[in-house]
C-alpha positions as CSV (number, residue, x, y, z in Angstrom):
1,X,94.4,131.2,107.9
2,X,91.5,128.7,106.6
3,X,90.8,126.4,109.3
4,X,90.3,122.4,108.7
5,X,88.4,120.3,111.1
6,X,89.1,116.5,110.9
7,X,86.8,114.3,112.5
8,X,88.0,111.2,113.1
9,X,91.8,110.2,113.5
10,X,91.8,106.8,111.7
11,X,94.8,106.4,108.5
12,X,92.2,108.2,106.5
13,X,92.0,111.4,109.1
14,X,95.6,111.1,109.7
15,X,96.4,111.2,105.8
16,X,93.7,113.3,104.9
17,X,95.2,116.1,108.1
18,X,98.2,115.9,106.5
19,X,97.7,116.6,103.0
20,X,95.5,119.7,103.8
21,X,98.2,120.5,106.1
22,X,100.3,120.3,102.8
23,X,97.6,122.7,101.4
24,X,98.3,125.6,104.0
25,X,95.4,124.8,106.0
26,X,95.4,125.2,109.9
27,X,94.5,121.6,110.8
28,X,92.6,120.0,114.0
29,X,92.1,116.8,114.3
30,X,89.6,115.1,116.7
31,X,89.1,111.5,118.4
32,X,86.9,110.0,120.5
33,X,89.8,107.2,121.7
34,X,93.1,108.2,123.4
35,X,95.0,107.5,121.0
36,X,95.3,108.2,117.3
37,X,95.2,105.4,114.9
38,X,91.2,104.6,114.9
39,X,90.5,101.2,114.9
40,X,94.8,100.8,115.1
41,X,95.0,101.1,119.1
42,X,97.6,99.6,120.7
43,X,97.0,97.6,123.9
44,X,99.6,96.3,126.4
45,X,98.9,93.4,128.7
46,X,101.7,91.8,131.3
47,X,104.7,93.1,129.0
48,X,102.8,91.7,125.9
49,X,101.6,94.5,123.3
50,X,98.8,93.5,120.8
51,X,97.7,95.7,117.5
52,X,94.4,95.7,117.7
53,X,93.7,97.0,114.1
54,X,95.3,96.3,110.6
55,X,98.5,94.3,111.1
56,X,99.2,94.0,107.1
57,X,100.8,96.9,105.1
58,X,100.5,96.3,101.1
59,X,101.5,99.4,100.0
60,X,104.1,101.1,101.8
61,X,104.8,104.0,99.1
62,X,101.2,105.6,99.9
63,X,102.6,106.0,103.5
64,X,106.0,107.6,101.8
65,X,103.7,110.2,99.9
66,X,102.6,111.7,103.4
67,X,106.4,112.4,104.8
68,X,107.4,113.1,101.0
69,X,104.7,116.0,101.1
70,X,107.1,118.0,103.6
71,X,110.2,116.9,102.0
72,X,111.1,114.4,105.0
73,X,111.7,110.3,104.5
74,X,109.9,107.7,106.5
75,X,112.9,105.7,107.3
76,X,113.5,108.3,109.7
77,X,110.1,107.6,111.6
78,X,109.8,104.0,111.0
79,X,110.8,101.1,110.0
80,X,108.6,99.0,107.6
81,X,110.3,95.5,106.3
82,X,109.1,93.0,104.0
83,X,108.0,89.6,104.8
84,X,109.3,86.5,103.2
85,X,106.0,84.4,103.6
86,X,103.2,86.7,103.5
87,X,100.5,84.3,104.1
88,X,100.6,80.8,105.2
89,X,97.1,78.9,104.7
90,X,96.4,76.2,107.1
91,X,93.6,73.7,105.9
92,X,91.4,71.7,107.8
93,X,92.9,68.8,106.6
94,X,96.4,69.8,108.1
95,X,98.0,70.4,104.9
96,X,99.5,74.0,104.3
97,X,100.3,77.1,101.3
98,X,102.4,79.1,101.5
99,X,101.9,82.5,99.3
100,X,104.5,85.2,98.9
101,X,108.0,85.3,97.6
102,X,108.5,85.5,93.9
103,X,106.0,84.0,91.1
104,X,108.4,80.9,91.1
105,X,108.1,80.5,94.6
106,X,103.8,80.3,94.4
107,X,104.3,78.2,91.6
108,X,106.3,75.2,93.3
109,X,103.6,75.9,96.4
110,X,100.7,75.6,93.7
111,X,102.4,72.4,92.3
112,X,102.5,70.4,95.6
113,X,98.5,70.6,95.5
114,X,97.3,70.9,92.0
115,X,100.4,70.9,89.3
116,X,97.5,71.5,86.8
117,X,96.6,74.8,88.4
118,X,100.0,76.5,87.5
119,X,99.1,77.6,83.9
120,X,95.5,78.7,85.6
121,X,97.4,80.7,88.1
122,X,99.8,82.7,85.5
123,X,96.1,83.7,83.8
124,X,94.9,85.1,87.0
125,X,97.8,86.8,87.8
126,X,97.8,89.1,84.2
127,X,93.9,89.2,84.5
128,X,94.6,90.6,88.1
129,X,97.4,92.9,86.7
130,X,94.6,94.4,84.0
131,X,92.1,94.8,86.8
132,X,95.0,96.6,89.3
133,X,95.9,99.1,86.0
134,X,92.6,100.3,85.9
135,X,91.0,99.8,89.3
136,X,93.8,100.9,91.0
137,X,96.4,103.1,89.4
138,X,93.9,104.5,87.2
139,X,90.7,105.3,89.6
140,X,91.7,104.6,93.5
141,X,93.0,108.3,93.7
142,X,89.9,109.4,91.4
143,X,86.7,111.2,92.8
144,X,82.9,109.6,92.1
145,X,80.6,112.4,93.3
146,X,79.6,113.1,89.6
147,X,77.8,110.5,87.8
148,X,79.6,111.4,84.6
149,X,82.8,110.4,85.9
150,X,81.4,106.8,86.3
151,X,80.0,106.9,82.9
152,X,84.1,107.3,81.5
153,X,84.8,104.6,83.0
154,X,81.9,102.3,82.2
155,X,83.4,101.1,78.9
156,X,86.8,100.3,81.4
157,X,84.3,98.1,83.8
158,X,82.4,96.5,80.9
159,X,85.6,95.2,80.0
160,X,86.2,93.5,83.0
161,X,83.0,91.9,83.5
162,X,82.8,93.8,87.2
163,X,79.7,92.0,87.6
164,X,81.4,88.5,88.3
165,X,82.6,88.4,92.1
166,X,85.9,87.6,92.9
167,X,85.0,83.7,93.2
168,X,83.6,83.8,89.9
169,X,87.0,84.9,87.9
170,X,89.5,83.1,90.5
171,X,87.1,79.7,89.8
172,X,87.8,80.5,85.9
173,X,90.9,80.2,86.2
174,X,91.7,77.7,89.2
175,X,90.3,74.5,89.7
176,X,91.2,72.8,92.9
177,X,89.5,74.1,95.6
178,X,92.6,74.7,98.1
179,X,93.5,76.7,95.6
180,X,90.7,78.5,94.6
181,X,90.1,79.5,98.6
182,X,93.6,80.9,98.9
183,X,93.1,83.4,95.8
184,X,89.8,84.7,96.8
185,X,89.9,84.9,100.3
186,X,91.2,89.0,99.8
187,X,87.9,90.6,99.7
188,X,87.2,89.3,103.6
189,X,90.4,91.6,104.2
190,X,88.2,94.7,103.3
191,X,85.2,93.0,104.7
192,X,83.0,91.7,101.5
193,X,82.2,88.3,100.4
194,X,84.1,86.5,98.2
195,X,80.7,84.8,96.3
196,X,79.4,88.5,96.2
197,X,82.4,90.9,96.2
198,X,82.8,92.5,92.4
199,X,86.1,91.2,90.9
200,X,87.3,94.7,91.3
201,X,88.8,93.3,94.3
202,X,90.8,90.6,92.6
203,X,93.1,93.6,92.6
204,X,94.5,93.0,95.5
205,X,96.5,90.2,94.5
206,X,98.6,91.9,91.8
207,X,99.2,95.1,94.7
208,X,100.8,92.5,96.8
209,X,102.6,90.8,94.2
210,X,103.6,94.3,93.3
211,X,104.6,95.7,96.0
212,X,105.4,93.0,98.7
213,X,103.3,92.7,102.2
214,X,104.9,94.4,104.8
215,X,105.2,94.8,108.7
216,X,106.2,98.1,110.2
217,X,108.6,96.9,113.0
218,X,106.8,97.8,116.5
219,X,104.0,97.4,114.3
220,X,101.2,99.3,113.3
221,X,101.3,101.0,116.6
222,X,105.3,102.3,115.6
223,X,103.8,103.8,111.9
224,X,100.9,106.0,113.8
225,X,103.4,106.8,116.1
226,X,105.5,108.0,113.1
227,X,102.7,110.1,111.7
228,X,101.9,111.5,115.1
229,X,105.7,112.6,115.6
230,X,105.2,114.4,111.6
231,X,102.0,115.5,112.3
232,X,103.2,117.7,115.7
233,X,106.4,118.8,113.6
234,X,104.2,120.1,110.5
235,X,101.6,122.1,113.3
236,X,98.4,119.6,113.1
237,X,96.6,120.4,116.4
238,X,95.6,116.5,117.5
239,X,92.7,116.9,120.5
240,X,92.2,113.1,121.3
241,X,89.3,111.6,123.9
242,X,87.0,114.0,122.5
243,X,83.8,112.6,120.6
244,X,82.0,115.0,117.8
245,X,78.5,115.2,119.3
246,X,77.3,117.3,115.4
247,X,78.5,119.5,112.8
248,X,76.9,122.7,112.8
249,X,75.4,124.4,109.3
250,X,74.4,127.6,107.7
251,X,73.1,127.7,104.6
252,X,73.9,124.3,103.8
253,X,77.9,124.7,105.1
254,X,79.8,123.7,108.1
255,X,80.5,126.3,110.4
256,X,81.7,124.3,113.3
257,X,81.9,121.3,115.0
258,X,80.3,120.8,118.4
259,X,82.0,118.4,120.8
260,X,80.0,116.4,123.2
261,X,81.5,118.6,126.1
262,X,79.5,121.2,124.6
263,X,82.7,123.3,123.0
264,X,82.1,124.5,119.6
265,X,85.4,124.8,116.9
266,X,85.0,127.4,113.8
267,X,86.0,126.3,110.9
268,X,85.9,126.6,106.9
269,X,85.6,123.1,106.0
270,X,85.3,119.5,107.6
271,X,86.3,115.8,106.5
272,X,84.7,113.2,108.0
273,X,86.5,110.1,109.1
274,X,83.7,108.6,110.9
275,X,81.7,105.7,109.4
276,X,79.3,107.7,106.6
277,X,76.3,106.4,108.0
278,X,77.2,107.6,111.2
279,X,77.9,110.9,109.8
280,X,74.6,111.1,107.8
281,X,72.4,109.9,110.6
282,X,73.5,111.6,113.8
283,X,75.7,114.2,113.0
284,X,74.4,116.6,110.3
285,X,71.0,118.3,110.5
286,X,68.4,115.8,108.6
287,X,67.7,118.7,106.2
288,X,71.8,119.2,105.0
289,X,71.6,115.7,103.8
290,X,70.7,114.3,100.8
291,X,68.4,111.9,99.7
292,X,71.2,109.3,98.2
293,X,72.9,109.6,101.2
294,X,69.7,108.8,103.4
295,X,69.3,105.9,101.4
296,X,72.7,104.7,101.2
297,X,73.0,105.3,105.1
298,X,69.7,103.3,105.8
299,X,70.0,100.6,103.5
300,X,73.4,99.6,102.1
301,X,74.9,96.3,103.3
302,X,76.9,96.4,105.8
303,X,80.4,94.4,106.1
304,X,80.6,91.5,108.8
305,X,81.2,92.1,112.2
306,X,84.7,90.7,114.1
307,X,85.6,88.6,116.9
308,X,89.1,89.1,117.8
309,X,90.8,87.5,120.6
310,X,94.0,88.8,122.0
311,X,96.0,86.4,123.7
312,X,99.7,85.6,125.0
313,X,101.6,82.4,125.6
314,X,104.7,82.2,128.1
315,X,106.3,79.6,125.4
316,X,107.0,80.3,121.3
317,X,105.7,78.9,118.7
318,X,108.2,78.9,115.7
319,X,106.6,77.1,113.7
320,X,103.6,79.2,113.2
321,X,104.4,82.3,110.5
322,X,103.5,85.9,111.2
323,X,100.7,86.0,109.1
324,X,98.4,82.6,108.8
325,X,94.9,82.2,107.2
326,X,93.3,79.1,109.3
327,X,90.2,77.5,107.4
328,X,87.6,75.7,108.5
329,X,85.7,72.9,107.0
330,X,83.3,74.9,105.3
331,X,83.9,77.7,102.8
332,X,81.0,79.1,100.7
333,X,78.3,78.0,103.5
334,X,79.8,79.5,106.7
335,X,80.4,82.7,104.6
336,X,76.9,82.2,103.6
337,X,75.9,82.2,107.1
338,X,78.1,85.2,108.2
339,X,77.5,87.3,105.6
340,X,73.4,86.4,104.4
341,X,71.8,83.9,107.4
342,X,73.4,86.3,109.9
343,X,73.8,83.3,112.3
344,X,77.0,82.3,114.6
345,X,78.2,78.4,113.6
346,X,80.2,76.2,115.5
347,X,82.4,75.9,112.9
348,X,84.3,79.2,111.9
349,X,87.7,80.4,109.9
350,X,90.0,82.9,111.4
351,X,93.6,85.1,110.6
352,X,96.2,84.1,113.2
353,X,98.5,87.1,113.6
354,X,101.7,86.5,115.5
355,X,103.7,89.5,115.2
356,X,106.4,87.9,117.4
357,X,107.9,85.9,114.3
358,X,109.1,89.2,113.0
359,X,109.3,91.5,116.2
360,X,110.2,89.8,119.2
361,X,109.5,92.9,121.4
362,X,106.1,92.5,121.2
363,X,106.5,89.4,124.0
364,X,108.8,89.0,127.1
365,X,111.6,86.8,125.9
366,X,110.5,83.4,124.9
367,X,106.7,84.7,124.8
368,X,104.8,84.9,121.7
369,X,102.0,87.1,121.2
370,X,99.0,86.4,119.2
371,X,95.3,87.7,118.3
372,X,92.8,85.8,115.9
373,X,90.4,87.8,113.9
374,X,87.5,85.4,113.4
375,X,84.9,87.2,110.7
376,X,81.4,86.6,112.1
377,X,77.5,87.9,112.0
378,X,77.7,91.7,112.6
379,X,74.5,93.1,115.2
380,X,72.0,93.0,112.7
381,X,71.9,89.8,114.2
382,X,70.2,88.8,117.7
383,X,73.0,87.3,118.5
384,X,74.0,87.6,122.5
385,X,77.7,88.1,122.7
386,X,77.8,88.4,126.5
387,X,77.3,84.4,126.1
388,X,78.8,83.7,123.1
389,X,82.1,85.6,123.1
390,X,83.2,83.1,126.0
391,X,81.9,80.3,123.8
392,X,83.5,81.3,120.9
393,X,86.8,82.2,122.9
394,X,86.7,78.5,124.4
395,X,86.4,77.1,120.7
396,X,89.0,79.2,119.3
397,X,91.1,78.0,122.2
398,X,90.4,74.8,121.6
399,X,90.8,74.9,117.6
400,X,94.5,75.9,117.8
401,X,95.1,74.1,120.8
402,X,94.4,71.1,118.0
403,X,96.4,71.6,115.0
404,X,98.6,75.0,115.5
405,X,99.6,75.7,119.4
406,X,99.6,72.8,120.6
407,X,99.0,72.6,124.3
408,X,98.0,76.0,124.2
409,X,95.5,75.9,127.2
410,X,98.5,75.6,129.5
411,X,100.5,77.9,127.9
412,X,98.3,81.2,127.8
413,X,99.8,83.9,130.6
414,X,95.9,85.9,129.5
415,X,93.6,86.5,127.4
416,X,90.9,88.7,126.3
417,X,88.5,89.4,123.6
418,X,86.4,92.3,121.2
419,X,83.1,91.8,119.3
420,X,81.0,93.6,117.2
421,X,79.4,95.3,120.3
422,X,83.0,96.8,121.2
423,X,83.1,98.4,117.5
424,X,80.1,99.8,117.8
425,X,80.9,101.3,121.0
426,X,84.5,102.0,120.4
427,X,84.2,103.3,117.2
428,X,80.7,104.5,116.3
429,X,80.6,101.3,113.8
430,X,76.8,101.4,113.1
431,X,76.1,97.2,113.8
432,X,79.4,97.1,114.5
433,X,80.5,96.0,111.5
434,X,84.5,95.4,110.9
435,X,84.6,97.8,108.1
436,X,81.5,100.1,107.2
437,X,79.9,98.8,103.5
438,X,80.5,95.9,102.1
439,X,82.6,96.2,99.0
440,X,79.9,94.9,96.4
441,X,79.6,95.9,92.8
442,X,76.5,98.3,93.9
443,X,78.6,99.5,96.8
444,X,81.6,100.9,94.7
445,X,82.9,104.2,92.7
446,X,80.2,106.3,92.2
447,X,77.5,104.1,94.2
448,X,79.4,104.2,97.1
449,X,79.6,107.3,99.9
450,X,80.7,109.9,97.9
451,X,84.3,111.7,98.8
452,X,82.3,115.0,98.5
453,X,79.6,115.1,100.9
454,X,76.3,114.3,99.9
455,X,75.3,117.5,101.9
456,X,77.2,120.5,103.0
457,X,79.1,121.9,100.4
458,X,82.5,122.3,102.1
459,X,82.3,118.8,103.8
460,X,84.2,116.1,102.4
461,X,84.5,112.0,103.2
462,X,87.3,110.0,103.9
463,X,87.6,106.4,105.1
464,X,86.6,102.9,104.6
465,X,83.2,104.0,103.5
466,X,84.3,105.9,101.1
467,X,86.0,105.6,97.7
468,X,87.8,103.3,97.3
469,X,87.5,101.8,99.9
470,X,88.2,99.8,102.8
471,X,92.0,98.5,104.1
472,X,95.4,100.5,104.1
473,X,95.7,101.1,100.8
474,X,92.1,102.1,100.2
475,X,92.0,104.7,103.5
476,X,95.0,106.0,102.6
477,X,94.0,106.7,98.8
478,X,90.5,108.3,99.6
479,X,92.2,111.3,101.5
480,X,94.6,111.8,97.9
481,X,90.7,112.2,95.9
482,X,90.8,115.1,98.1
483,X,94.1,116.5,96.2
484,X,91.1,116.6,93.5
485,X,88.7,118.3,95.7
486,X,90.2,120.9,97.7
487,X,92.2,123.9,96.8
488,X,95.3,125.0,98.7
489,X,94.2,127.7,101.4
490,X,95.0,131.2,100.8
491,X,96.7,130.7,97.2
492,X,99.7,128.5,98.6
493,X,100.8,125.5,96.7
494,X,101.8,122.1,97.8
495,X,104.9,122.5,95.5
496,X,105.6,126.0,97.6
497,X,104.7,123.6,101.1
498,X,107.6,121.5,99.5
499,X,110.4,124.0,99.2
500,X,109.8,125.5,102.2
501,X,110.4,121.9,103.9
502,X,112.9,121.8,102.0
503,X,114.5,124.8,103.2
């Protein structure tokens, strides 16, 4: 039987494992933490349990597609529920928006701020429903290793005006700048910058208006769980705690990957879940690799880095929603000085998750638990964050203690904290940054990591590096360009994988 080596056991690795497992391959899949999931660990503190990674599902049918490929329904494994309020902003000024519900429902939020905005916001919403046709349901699942696949599409872009950023076409249509903020904010979800993320991204919006945001109850902890329990029933070998140290070549293929323990594992192909320029720096023989992937490894721009701080209170907070965007005074200048300056404010912006409004069991009763994601310089900075991650803890603290948790000091039962040093370590995040390249015009399709190596003929890239992308959605599509990619081992069929699941 063709054997399959997955390095990497992120929601691209996972997906990607399956769907070659769907192919007839014999699949291993390898990870340096100790549990699967990547950057979606789970950590439990005093009976509280925190996700540490992506908290917001936008797409739940790409996560049906994996348990549909053996004939088996995800109800079964998990349970993923909508939200009523997907997002609740939380201004500087104390005033709030609420986004989520129907198109009636933003509406009447739009109209309590700027009634003149409604009209504005209707345009958005079909110019981000043109932009999801194309962008999404027409390219996502697409593979960019050939440049004449991005020259079919170039009329597609040129209609679009890809060029503006996502600031640029939500300002043309919205003019108050509450507004304005709460429509653009999506690219800092896949870790670009609004004033310089292509409008590709505005995408975003019309998947969530399409498909709801979700929360997998247990959360994202309960879904890998779910894949883990598929994954052993469908025969994927899962060797966790183990780090890939290379990947070994012949004649520009993989033979094997070496483990830092020193074990070698045959194989017939690879896909790589580990951050490209990872992959193409320290992993693969300088002379396998490519000279577009030496560039793009050395020089592309690199999302921010995160500060999260995970934290539990021993009252609730009902008041506060499950998801909530917090804003700071400053909008266009502190992203301008996370993203461009490099330097660490005293002012910031963060996402307040509290899963606890949804799932109480991820508390002790009448506990809430909580982490805030604050975007911030990655380590191509100098900053020191064995000084300033107490210092920014300490103003984060202080912040919600302010306007959303009130008393908050005297209410934590802990706390503790990750920074872009802990994502570099963790995760082999080169600068530690949140979510490998940042998502900008010159970074995407065909100018970003390819899904076909750039190197080794039977090595193949999956991940937020990759096309298309970063987030859930984006992961999870980049292993389905590999339905375009790879054949099914040893003449088998995924239609043949399906009747005998069937059976």
């Amino acid at each position: 039987m063709s054997r399959a080596a997955i390095i990497g056991a992120g929601f691209g690795g996972i997906a990607a494992a399956l769907r070659l497992r769907a192919k007839a391959y014999e699949v291993t899949i390898f990870d340096r933490c100790d549990r699967l999931g990547g950057r979606a660990q789970v950590f439990e503190r005093d009976g509280f349990r925190y996700d540490a990674g992506p908290t917001v599902i936008t797409a739940p049918f790409l996560f049906e597609e994996l348990f549909n490929l053996f004939g088996k329904d995800i109800r079964d494994y998990v349970d993923i529920v909508p939200l009523d309020v997907w997002y609740r902003f939380h201004y500087a000024d104390g005033s709030t928006f609420d986004y989520g519900g129907s198109v009636d429902d933003i509406l009447r939020q739009i109209r309590h701020i700027s009634p003149e905005d409604e009209t504005g916001y209707l345009s958005l919403l079909e110019e981000s429903r043109r932009i999801y046709e194309i962008g999404y349901k027409k390219l996502a699942d697409q593979p960019f290793h050939n440049f004449s696949n991005m020259a079919k599409i170039a009329p597609h872009m040129l209609n679009m005006r890809v060029h503006r950023s996502v600031w640029d076409l939500v300002a043309s249509h919205l003019k108050h700048d509450k507004i304005r903020q709460a429509f653009s904010v999506q690219p800092l979800l896949v870790g670009g910058n609004p004033f310089d993320t292509t409008c590709i991204y505005n995408l975003i919006h019309f998947l969530e208006r399409a498909h709801g945001v979700h929360f997998a109850m247990g959360g994202t902890g309960a879904l890998v769980d779910g894949l883990s329990k598929l994954m052993a029933e469908e025969g994927i070998t899962i060797r966790l705690g183990e780090t890939v140290a290379r990947l070994n070549t012949e004649n520009s293929k993989i033979t094997g990957v070496e483990l830092e323990s020193g074990e070698v594992f045959d194989c017939h192909l690879a896909v790589s879940n580990a951050d490209p320029a990872h992959l193409y720096t320290n992993l693969l023989p300088r002379a396998d690799v490519k000279l577009s992937a030496k560039i793009k490894a050395k020089y592309a721009k690199k999302s921010m880095g995160l500060f999260v701080l995970f934290f539990g209170t021993d009252t609730r907070y009902p008041n506060v929603e499950h998801h909530t965007i917090w804003l700071g005074p400053r909008y266009k200048s502190l992203l301008h000085d996370i993203f461009n300056r490099k330097v660490l404010a005293e002012d910031f912006s963060l996402y307040l998750h509290r899963p606890t409004a949804t799932d109480p069991s991820f508390a002790p009763q009448g506990c809430d638990s909580f982490y805030a994601l604050v975007p911030v310089p990655n380590l191509q900075s100098d900053i020191d964050w064995r000084t300033q991650g107490p210092a920014l803890r300490d103003r984060v603290v202080k912040a919600l203690q302010e306007t959303l948790l009130p008393n908050l000091s005297y209410h934590l039962v802990h706390d503790f904290w990750m920074t872009p040093e802990d994502f570099e370590q963790n995760y082999l995040s080169p600068a530690g940054a949140g979510f490998s390249i940042a998502p900008n015009f010159t970074q995407s399709a065909w100018f970003r990591f390819h899904n076909k190596a750039e190197g080794p003929a039977n090595l193949y890239l999956v991940g937020a590096g990759t096309h298309p992308g970063a987030g859930l959605p984006g992961v999870i599509s980049s292993a389905k360009v590999l339905e375009h990619l790879i054949e099914p081992a040893a003449g088998k069929t995924t239609e043949i994988r399906h009747m005998q699941a069937a059976e």
